[in-house]
N, C-alpha and C positions, 0 to 999 in steps of 0.2 A: 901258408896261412898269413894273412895279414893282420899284423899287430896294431891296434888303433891306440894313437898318438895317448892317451888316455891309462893308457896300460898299468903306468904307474900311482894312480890315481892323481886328481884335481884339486886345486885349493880353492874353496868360495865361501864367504859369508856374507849374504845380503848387509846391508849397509842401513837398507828403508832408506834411502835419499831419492825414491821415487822416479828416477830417470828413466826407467824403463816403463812406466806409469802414464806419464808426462810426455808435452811440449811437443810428438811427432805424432804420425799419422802411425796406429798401430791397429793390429786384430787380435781378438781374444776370442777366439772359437771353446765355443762348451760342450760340453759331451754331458750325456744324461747325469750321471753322477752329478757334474759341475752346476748341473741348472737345479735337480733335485735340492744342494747342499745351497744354493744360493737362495730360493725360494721359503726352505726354512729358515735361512737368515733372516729373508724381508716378512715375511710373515704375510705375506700377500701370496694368492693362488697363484698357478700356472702362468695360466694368460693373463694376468694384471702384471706379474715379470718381468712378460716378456714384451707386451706392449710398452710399458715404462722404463724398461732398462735395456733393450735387447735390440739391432738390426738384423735384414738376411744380407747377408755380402754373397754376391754372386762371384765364383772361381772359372776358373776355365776347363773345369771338368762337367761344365753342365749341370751342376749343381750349386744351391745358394746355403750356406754354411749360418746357424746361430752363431752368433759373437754379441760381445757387449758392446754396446752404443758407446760413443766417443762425443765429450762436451766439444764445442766452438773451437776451442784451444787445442784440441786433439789430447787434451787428458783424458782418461777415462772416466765412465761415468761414475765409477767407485771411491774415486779420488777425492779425499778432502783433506788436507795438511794431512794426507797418507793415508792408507786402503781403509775403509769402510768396514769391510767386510774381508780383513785380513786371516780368521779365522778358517772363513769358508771359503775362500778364493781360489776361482777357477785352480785346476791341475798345473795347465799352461802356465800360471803366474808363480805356484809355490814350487813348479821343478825347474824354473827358469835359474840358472842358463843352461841346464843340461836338457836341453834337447837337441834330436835326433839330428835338425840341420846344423848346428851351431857344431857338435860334436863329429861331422862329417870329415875334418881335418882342422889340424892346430892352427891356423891361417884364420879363419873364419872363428873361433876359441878366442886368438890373438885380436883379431881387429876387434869384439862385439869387449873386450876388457879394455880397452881405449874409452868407450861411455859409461863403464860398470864399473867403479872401484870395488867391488864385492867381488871380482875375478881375478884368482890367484892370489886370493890372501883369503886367511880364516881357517876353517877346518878342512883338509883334507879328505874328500871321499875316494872311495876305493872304486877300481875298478868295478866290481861286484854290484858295489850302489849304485852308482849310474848306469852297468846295465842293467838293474831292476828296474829304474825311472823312466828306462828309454822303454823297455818292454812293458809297462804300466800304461803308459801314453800308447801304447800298439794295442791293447786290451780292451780300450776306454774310447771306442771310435765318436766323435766329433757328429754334432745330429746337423743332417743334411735333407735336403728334400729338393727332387727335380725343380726346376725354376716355373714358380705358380703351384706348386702344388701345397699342399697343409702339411706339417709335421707327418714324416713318416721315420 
């Protein structure tokens, strides 16, 4: 059996300095949940959402993924001297940095805590917790629709 690097749990406390937010090219895929909780944020319908906040990024599985729209700068479009919409924010942003690839091996943990001072300082999660986080994001699948077609 293979012991994931993790075992003994992690240390992180988000910082809010935004660097994960910010300044590069990123994607923030939604999943039903994430758009439902965003939409009662914005207090605007479905499709006013998603026209106003929302692209489809086409992947190489043949399918084009919801995610948020990224300003000029490649901040997000939630971003204003820090999340907008810190309450309601995507999965993806409040279980950051434990996910599934990141957590793949201590290498890729190690390199992505070089941009995040929030990694490996702050509170300790447990083994346990991060695998409930990683099987949370396996629960909550990501809304995709064949390329051209309408939300399915």
């Amino acid at each position: 059996m293979n012991i994931p690097f993790y075992h003994n749990g992690l240390r992180f406390e988000c910082q809010r300095c935004s660097s994960c937010c910010r300044f590069e090219p990123g994607i923030v895929n939604l999943s039903s949940q994430d758009l439902e909780k965003l939409v009662k944020w914005s207090t605007l319908d479905t499709d006013a959402f998603i026209s106003g906040f929302c692209r489809w990024v086409l992947k190489n599985d043949g399918y084009e993924y919801l995610c948020l729209q990224e300003k000029e700068n490649y901040d997000c479009i939630l971003w204003d001297n820090g999340c907008i919409a810190y309450e309601s924010r995507p999965y993806q942003c409040s279980s950051y940095p434990f996910w599934i690839s990141l957590l793949s091996d201590e290498d890729w943990w190690n390199i992505n805590a070089q941009d995040c001072r929030g990694i490996n300082s702050g509170k300790i999660y447990t083994s346990a917790e991060i695998e409930n986080m990683m099987q949370k994001r396996r629960q909550e699948p990501y809304i995709r629709r064949k390329t051209g077609d309408t939300i399915n």
